[in-house]
C-alpha positions, 0 to 999 in steps of 0.5 A: 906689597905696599902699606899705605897707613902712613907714617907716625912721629917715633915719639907717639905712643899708645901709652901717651894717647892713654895719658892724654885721654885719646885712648881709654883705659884697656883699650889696644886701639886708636878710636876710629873717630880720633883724628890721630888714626887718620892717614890721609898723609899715607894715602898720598905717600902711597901714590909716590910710593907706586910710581916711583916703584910700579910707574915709567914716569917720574913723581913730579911728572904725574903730579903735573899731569893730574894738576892739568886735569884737575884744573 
């Protein structure tokens, strides 16, 4: 299996996004509109993830080969 929600500094809390006001009082959840729910970084550790589990290849290899096909 592999989850790619991304990883959170160890020091966000939901107790200090209450404090701040992301978080509203009550609530268990991140807001789906909040930009700390946000995952774009997990998204791209999921790819290295992938091949570097799943792939014959090594990460920076097709990391070039999709930056020529993007050029």
């Amino acid at each position: 299996m592999l989850i790619s929600s991304g990883r959170a500094p160890s020091s966000l809390t939901l107790d200090l996004l209450k404090s701040k006001g992301v978080v509203k009082p009550g609530d268990n959840h991140l807001p789906y509109n909040s930009s700390h729910s946000v995952t774009v970084p997990g998204a791209a550790a999921a790819w290295c993830d992938t091949v570097e589990q799943f792939g014959s290849r090594k990460v920076t290899h097709v990391c070039a080969v999709i930056h020529i096909h993007a050029l």
